[in-house]
C-alpha positions as CSV (number, residue, x, y, z in Angstrom):
1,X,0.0,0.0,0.0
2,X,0.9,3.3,-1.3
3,X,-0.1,6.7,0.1
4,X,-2.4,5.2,2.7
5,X,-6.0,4.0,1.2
6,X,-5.8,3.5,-2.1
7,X,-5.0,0.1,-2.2
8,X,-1.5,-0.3,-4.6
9,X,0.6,-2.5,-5.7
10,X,4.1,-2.1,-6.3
11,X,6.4,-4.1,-8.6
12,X,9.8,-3.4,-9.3
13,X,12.0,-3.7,-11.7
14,X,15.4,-4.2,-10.7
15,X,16.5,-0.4,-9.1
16,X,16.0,2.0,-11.4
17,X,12.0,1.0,-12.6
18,X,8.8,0.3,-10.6
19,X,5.2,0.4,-11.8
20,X,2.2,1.0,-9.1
21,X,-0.9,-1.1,-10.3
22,X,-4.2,1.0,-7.6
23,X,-7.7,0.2,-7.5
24,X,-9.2,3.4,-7.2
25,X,-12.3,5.6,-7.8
26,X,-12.7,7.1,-10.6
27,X,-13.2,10.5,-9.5
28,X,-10.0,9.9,-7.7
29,X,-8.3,8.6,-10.6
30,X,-9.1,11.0,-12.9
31,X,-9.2,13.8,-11.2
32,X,-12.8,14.3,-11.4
33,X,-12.8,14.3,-15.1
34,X,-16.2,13.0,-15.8
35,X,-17.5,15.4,-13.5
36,X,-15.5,18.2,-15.6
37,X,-17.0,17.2,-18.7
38,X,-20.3,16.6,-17.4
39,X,-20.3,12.8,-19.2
40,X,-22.4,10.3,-17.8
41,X,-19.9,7.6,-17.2
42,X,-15.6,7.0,-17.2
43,X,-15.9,6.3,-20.5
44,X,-17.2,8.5,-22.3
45,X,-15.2,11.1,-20.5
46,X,-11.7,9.1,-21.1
47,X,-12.9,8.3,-25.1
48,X,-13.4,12.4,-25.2
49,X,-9.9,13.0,-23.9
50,X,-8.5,10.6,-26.2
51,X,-9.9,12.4,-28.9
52,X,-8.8,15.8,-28.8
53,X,-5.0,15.6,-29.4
54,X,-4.1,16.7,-32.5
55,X,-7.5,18.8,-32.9
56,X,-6.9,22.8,-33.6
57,X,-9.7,23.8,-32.2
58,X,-9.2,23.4,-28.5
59,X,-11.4,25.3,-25.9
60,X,-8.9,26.2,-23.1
61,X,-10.2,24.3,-21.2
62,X,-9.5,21.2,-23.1
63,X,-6.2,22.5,-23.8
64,X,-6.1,22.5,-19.8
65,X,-7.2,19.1,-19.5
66,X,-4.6,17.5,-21.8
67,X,-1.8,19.4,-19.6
68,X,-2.9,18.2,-16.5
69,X,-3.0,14.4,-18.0
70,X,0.5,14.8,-19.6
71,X,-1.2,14.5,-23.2
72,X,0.9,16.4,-26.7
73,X,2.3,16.0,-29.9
74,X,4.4,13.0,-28.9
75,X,2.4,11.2,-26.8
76,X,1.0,7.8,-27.7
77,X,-2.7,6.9,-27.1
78,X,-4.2,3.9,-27.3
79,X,-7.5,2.1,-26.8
80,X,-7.8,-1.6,-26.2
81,X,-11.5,-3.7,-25.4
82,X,-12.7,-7.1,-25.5
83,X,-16.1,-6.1,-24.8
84,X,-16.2,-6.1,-20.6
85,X,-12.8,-4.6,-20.3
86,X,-11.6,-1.1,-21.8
87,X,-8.2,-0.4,-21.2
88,X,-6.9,3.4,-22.2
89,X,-3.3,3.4,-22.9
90,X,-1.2,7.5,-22.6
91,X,3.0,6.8,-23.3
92,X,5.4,9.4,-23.2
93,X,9.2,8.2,-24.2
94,X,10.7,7.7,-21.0
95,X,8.7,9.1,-18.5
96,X,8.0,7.9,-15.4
97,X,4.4,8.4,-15.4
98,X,3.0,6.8,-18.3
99,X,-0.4,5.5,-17.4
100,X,-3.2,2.8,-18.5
101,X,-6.5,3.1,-17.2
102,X,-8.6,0.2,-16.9
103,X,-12.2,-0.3,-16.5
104,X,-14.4,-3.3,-16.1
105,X,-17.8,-3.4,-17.0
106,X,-20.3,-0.4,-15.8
107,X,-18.0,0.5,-12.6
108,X,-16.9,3.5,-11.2
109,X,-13.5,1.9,-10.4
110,X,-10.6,2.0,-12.4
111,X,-7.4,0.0,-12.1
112,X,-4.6,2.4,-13.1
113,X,-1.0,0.9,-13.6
114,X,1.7,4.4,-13.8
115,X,5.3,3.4,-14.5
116,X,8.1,3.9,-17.0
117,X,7.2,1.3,-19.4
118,X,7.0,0.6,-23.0
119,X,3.8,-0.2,-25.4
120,X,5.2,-3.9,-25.6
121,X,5.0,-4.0,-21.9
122,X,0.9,-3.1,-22.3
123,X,0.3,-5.4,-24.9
124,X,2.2,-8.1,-22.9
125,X,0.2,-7.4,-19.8
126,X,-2.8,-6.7,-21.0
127,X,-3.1,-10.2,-23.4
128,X,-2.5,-11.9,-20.0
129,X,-5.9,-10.5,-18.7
130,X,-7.0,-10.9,-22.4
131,X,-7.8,-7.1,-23.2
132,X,-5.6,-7.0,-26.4
């Protein structure tokens, strides 16, 4: 456990890499996205994130948004379902906070895994739980 109650999981990889797999609300999460965009689930309000890089015509506060969730030019986005599981993939080369968000079914949990990993890393993890 990380941070006190958001229940985390921490696996390392050798001393310079960890990634930190929480179970959390969604509000929490994501910063109380949905709430921000006035959706009327996680999804929606992570599938209109997704969307707006690369769009010139940005309110600021969308413009805000992608900021606060690390989201440019260079970053990679990526969407993966199997139908009960949708699993929303942000990479920056490098950083340490690269992020996949996933949610199962109707809930207003979200697994988030944050760590300095690569895309083959998702795809590898996320075939095991058969989302790819």
């Amino acid at each position: 456990m990380l941070a006190g109650a958001t229940p985390t999981i921490v696996f390392e990889q050798g001393e310079s890499r960890f990634d930190a797999l929480s179970y959390e609300s969604a509000d929490k999460a994501l910063s109380g996205l949905p709430a921000r965009l006035e959706t009327a689930n996680v999804r929606q309000a992570l599938d209109a994130l997704f969307s707006w890089r690369g769009s010139s015509n940005l309110s600021p506060k969308q413009q805000a948004l992608l900021q606060v969730f690390g989201i440019d030019a260079e970053t990679r986005l990526m969407q993966f379902n199997n139908g009960n599981m949708t699993a929303y993939v942000r990479l920056n080369e490098g950083a340490a906070d690269n992020t996949v968000f996933i949610i199962v079914g109707d809930s207003n949990n979200i697994y988030r895994l944050i760590g300095n990993f690569k895309e083959a890393d998702v795809e590898r993890w996320l075939s095991l739980i058969n989302a790819v």
